[in-house]
Backbone as CSV, one residue per row, in Angstrom:
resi,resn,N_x,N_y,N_z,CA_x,CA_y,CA_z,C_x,C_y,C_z
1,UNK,30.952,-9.914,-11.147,29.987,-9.168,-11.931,28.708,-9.973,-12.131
2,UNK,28.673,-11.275,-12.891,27.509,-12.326,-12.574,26.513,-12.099,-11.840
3,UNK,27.340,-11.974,-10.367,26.964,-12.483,-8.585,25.802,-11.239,-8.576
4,UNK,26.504,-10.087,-8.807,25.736,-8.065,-8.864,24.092,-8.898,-10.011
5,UNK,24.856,-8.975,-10.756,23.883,-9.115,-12.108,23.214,-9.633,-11.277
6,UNK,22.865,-10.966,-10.806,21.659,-12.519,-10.514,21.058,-11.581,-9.453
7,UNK,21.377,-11.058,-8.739,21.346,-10.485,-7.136,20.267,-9.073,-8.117
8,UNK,20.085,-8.350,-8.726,19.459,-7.354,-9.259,18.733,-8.013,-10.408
9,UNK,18.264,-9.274,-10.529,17.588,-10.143,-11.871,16.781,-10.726,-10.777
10,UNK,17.396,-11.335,-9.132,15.997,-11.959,-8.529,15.313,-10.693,-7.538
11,UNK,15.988,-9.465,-7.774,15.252,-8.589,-6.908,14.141,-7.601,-7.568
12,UNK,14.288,-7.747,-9.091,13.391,-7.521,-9.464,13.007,-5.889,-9.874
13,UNK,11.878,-5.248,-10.065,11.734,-3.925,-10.067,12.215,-3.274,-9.058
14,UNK,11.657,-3.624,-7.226,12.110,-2.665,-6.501,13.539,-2.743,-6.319
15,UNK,14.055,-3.516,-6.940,16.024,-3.088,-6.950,16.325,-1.630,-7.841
16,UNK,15.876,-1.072,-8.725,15.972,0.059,-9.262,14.853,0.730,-9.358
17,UNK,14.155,0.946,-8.405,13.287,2.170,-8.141,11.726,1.375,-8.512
18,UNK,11.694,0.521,-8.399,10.325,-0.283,-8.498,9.976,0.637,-10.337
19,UNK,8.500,0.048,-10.143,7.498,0.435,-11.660,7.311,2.042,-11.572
20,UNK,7.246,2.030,-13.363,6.559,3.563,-13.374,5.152,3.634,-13.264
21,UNK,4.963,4.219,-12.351,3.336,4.801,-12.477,3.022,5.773,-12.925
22,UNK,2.433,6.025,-13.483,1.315,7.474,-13.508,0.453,8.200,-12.195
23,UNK,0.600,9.665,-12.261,-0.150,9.868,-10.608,-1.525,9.171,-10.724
24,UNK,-2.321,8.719,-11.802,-3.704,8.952,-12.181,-3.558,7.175,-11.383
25,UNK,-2.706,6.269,-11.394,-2.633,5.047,-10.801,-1.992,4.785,-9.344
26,UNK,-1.388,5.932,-8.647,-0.683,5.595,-7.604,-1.299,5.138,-6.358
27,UNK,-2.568,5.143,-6.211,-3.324,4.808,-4.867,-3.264,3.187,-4.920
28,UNK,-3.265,2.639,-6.112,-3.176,1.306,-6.345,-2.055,0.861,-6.021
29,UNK,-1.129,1.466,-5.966,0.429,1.156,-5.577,0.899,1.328,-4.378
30,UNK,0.102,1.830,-2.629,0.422,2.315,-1.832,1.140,1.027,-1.332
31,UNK,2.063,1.549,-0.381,3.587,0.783,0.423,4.252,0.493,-0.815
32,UNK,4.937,0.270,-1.839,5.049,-0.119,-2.664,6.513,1.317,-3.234
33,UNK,7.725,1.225,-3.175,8.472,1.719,-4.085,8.160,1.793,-5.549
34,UNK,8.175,2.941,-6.041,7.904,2.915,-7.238,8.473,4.368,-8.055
35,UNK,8.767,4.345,-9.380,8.661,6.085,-9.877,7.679,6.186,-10.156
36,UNK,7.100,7.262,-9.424,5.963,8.122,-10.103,5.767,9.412,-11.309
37,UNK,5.076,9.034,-12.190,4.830,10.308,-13.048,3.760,10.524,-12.470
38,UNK,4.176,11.631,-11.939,3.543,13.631,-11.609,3.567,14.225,-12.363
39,UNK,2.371,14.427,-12.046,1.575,16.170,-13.327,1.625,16.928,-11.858
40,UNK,2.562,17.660,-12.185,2.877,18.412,-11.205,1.894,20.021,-11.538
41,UNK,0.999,20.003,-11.020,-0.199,20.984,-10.493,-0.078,22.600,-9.837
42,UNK,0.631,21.944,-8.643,1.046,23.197,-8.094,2.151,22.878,-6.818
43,UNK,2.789,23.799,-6.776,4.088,23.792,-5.371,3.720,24.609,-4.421
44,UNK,3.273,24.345,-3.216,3.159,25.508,-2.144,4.276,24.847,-1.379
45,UNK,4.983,26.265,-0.414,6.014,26.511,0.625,4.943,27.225,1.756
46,UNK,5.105,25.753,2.566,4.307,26.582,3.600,5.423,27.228,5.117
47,UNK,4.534,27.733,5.750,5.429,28.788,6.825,6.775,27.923,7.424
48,UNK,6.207,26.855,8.026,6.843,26.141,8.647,8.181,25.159,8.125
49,UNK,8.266,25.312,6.559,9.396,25.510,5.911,9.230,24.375,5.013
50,UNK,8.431,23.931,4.952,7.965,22.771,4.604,7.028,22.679,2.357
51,UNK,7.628,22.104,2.192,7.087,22.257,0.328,6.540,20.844,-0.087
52,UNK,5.097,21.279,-0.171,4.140,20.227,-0.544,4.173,20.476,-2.323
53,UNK,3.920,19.270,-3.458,3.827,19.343,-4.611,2.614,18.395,-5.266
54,UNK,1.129,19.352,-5.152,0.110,18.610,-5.614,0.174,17.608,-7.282
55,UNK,0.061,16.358,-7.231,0.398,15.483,-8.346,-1.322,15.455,-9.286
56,UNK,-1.473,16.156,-10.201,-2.616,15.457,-11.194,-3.959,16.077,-10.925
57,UNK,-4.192,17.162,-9.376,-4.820,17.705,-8.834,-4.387,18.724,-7.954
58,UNK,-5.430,19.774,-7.566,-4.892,20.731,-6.683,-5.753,20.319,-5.454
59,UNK,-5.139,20.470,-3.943,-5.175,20.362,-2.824,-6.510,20.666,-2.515
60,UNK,-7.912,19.718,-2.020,-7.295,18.600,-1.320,-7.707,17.311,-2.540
61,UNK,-7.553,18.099,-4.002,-8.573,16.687,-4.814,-6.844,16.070,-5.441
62,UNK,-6.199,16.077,-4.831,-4.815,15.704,-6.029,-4.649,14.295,-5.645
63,UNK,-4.021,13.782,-6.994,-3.492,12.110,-7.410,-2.912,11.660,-6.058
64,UNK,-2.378,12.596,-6.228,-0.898,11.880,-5.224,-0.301,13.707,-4.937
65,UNK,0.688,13.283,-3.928,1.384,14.759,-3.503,2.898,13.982,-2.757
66,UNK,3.542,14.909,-2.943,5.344,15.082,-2.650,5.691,16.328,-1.494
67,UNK,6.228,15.349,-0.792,6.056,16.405,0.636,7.778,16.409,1.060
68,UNK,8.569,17.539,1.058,9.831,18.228,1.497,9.857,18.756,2.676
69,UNK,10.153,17.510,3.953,10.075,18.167,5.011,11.115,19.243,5.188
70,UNK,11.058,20.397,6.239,12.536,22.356,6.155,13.998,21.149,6.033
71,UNK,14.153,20.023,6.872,15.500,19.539,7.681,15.817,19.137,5.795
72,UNK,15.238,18.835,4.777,15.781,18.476,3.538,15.629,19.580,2.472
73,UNK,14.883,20.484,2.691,15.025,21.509,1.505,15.969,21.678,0.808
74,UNK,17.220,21.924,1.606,18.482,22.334,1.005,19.090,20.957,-0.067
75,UNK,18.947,19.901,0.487,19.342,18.318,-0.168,18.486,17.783,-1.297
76,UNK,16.658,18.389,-1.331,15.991,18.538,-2.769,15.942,19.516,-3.270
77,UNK,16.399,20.859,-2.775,16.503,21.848,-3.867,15.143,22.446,-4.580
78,UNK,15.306,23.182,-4.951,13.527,24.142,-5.597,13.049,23.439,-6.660
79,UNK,11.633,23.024,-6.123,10.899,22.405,-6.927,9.944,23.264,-7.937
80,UNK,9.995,24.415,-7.861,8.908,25.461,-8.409,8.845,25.675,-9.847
81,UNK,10.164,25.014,-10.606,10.203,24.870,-11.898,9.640,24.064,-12.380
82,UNK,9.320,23.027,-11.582,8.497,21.882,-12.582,7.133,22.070,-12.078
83,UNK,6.549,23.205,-11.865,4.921,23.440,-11.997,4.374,23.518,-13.368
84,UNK,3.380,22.270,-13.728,2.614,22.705,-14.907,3.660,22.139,-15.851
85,UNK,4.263,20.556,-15.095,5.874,19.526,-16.005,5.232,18.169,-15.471
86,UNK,5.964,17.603,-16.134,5.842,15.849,-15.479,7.299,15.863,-15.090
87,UNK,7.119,15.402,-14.069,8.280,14.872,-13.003,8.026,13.413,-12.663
88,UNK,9.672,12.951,-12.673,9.528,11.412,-12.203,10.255,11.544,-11.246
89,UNK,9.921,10.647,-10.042,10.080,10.607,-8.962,10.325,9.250,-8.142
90,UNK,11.288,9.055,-7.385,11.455,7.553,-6.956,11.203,7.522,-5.513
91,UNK,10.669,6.755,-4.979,9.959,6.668,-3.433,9.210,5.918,-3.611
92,UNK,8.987,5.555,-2.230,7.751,4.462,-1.626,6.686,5.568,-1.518
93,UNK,5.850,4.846,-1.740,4.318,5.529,-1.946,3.608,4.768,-0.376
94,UNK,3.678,6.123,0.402,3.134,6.066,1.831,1.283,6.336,1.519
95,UNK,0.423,6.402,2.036,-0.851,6.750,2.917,-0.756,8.001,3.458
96,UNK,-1.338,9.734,2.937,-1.517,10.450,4.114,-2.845,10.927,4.259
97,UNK,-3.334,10.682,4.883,-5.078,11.521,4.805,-5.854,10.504,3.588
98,UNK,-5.252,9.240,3.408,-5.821,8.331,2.188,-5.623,9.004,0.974
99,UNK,-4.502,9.741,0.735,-3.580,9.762,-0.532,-2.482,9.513,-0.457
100,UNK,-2.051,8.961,-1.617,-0.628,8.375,-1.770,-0.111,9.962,-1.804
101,UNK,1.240,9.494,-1.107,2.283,10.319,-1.031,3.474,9.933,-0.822
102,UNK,4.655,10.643,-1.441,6.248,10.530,-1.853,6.755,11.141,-0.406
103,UNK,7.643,10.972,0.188,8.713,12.111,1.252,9.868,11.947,0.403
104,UNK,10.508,13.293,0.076,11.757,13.661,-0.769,12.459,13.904,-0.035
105,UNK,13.609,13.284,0.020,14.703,13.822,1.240,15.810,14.246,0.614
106,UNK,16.304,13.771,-0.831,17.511,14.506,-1.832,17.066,14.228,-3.105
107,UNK,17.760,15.277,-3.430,17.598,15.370,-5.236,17.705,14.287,-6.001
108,UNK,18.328,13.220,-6.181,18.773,11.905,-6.614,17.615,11.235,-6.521
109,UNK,16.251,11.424,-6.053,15.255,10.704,-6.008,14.151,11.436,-7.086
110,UNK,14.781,12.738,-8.061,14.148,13.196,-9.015,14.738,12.795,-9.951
111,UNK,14.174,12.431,-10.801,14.827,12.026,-12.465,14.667,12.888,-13.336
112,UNK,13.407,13.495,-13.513,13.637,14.317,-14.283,12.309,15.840,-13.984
């Protein structure tokens, strides 16, 4: 038990989901695991099966955005309830178009 403990004491934040951010700070955090608080804005489902979730802004001025590629929909489940909620969220904060952005691949990476 110790050995678990020391091993998650020298790894620091990104051993449990890195720092909380705020969307209003996440560009500062890109490559970087972290939870994000999302002001979750708006949810579009686009054709191709695919569910983008603008963070703090609507498309193309938003904080940050959360992107559900079709092959995981079923494994994150409907996001459309937390429009106009703060959602926390655990992921590495990628670069797309020079906004930070989340890829959600299962539910377990939403907290709340």
């Amino acid at each position: 038990m110790f050995q678990v403990l020391a091993v998650l004491a020298l790894a620091g934040p990104a051993a449990a989901g890195g720092p909380t951010v705020p969307d209003t700070a996440a560009a500062s955090h890109m490559g970087q695991t972290v939870t994000l608080d999302c002001n979750v804005v708006n949810v579009k489902h686009a054709h191709n099966g695919m569910t983008y979730v603008d963070c703090g802004g609507l498309f193309p001025n938003m904080l940050a955005s959360l992107v559900v590629f079709a092959k995981d929909t079923a494994a994150v489940g409907d996001l459309d309830a937390y429009k106009g909620k703060h959602l926390l969220v655990r992921g590495k904060l990628e670069p797309y178009k020079d906004k930070p952005e989340i890829v959600l691949t299962e539910r377990a990476q939403i907290q709340r």
